[in-house]
VOBA-1610 file (N, C-alpha, C; in pm, whole numbers, padded with zeros to 5 digits, always signed):
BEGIN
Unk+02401-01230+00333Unk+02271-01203+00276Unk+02171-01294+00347Unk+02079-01209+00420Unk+01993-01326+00417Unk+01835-01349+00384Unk+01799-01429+00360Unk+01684-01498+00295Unk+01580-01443+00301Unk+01424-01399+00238Unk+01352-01316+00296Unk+01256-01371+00383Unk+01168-01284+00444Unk+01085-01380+00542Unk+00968-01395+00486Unk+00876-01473+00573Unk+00750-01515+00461Unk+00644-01396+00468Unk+00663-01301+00537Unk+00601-01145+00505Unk+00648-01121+00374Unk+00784-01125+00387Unk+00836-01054+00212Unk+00803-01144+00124Unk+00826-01252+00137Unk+00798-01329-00022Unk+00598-01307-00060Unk+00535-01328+00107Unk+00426-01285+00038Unk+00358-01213-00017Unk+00378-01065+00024Unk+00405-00934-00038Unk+00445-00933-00176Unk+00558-01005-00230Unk+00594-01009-00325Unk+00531-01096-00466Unk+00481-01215-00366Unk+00409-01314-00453Unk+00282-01267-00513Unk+00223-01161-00395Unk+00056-01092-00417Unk+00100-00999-00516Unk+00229-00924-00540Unk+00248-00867-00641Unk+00260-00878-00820Unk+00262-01028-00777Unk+00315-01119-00904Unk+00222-01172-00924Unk+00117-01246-00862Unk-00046-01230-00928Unk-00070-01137-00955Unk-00071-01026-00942Unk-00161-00881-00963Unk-00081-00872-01086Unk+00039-00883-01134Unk+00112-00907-01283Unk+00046-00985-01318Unk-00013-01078-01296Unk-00015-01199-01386Unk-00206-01238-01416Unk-00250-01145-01310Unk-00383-01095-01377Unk-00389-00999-01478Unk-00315-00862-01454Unk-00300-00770-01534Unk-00249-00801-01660Unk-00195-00881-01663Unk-00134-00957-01809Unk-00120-01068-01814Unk-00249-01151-01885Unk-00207-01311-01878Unk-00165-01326-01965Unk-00067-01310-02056Unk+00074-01374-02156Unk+00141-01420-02063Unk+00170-01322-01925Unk+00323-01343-01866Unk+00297-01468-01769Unk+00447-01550-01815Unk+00413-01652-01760Unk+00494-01575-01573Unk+00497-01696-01537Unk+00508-01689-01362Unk+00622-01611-01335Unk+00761-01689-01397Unk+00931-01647-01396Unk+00908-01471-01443Unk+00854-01484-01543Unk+00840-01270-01583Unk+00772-01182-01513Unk+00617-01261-01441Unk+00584-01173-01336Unk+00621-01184-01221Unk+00689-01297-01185Unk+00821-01277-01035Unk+00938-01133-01075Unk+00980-01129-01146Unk+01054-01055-01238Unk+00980-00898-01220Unk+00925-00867-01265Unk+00790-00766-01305Unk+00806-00693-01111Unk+00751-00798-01072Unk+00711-00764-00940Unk+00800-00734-00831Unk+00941-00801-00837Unk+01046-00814-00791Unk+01139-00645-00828Unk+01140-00675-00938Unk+01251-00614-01050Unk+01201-00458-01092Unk+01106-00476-01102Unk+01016-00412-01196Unk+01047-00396-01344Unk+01086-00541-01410Unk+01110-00533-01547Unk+01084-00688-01588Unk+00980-00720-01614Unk+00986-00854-01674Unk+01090-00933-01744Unk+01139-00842-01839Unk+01259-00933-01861Unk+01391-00901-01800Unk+01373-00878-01675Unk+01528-00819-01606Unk+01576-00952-01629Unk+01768-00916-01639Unk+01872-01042-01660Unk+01909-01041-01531Unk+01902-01220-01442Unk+01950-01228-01293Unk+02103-01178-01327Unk+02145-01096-01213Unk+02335-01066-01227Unk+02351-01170-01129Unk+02489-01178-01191Unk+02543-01348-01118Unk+02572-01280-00898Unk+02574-01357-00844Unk+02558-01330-00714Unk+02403-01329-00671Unk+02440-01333-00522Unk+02298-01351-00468Unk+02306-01217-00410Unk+02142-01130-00460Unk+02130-01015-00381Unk+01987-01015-00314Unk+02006-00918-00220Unk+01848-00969-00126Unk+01654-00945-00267Unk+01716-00854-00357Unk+01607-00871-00501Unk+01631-01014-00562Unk+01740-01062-00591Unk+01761-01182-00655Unk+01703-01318-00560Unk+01742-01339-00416Unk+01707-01411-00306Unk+01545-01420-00283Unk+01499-01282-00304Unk+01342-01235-00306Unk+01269-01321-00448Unk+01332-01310-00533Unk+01293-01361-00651Unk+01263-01513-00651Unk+01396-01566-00576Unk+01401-01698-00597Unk+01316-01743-00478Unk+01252-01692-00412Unk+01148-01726-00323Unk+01018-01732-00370Unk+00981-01656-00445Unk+00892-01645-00501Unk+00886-01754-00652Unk+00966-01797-00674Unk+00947-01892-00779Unk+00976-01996-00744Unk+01061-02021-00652Unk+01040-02144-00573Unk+00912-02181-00480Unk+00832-02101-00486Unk+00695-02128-00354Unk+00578-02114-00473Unk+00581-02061-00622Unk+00479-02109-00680Unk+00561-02236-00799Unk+00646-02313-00803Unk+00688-02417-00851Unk+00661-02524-00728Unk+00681-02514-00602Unk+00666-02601-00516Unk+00526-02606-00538Unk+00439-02507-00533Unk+00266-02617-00534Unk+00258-02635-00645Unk+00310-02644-00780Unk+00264-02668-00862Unk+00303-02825-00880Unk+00440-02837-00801Unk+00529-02968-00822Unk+00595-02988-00672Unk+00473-03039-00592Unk+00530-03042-00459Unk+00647-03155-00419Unk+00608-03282-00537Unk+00727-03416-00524Unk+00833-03367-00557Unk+00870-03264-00623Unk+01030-03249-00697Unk+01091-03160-00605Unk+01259-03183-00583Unk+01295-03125-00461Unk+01359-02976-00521Unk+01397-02917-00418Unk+01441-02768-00498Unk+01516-02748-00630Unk+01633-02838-00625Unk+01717-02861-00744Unk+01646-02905-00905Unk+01476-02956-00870Unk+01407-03019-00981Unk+01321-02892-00981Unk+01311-02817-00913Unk+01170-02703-00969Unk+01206-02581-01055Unk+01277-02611-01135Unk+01307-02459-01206Unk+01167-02452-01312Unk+01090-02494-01241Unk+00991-02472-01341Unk+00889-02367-01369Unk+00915-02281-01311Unk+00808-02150-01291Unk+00850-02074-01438Unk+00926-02063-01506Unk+00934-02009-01626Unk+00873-02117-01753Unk+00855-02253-01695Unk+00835-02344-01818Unk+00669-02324-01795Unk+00592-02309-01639Unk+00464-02365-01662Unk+00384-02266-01772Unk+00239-02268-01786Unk+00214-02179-01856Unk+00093-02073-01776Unk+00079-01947-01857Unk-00002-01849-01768Unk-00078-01890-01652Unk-00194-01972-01716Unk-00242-02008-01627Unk-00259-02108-01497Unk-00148-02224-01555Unk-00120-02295-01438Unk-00003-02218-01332Unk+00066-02082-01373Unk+00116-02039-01338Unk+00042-01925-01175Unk-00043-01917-01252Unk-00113-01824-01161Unk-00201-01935-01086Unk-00257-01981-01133Unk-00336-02103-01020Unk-00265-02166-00878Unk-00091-02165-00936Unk-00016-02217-00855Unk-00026-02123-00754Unk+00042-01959-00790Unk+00076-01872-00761Unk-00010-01834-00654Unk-00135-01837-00692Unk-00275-01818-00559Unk-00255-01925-00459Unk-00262-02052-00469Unk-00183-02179-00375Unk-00149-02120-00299Unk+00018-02068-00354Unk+00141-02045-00280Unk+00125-01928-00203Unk+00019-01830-00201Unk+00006-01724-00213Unk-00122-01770-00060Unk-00202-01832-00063Unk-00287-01890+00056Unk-00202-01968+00156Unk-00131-02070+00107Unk-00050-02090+00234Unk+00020-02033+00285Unk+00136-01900+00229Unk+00233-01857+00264Unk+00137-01737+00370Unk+00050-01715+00327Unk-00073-01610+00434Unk-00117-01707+00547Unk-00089-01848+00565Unk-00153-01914+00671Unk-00027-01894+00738Unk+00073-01887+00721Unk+00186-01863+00783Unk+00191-01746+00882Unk+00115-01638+00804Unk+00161-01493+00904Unk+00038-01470+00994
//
């Protein structure tokens, strides 16, 4: 399996703001989900699949600007932040990952 590139995660991330404008309840982890999945509350199945890999890119790149000191193993935080620091991040992650392409 491998990893997506920063075309796909950004694609994916612009999808997950556009969730997360369209509905600010959802925090970050449900509109990665939403956008990914197309089911906010989809359950991850155990294994890594290139939707699951996609996912975790995308919540790892808006937890990293939100919490750039904590290393991958410390950012599971995209389901804890809340709407809106969620999406604030999410635009961040969402501008640099576009300085990329």
């Amino acid at each position: 399996m491998t990893m997506p590139t920063h075309a796909q995660t950004a694609e994916a991330l612009t999808a997950t703001i556009r969730a997360m404008e369209a509905d600010p309840s959802l925090d970050p982890d449900a509109a990665a989900h939403l956008a990914v999945h197309g089911d906010a509350n989809w359950q991850m199945p155990y294994g890594d699949t290139a939707d699951s890999l996609l996912y975790e890119a995308v919540v790892d790149a808006i937890a990293h600007d939100h919490a750039p000191h904590l290393d991958a193993d410390e950012r599971d935080l995209a389901q804890e932040l809340s709407p809106a620091d969620g999406l604030r991040a999410a635009r961040t992650a969402s501008a640099r990952l576009q300085s990329y392409l």
